[in-house]
Residue, then its C-alpha position, 0 to 999 in steps of 0.5 A: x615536122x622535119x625529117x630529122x625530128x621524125x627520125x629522133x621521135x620513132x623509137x621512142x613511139x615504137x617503144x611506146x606501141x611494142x608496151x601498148x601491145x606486150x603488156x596486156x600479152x604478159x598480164x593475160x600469161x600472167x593470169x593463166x599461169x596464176x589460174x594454173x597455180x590455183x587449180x594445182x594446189x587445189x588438186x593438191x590439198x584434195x590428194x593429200x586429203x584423200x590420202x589421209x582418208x585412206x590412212x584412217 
C-alpha cells in the first residue's frame, strides 16, 4: 500500500476504532443513568406512598 493512500485511509480508520471504543462507553453511561432513573422514581412512589399513609 503507498504512503499516500495510508495517509487518505487513517482517519477514516481512527474514526472507526474511536466508535468501536466510545460507543460501548456511551451504551454502558447510558445503562447506569437509566438504572438511576429507575431507582429514584421508585424512592419516589414509596415517599409519596408513605406520606399518604401518614395523611390517613
Amino acid at each position: 500500500m503507498a504512503a499516500s493512500e495510508k495517509d487518505r485511509l487513517r482517519p477514516r480508520l481512527v474514526e472507526e476504532v474511536v466508535t468501536m471504543v466510545r460507543q460501548p462507553l456511551l451504551d454502558m453511561v447510558l445503562e447506569e443513568e437509566e438504572e438511576e432513573l429507575s431507582i429514584a422514581e421508585e424512592t419516589e412512589e414509596e415517599s409519596f406512598h408513605d406520606l399518604l399513609l401518614l395523611n390517613i
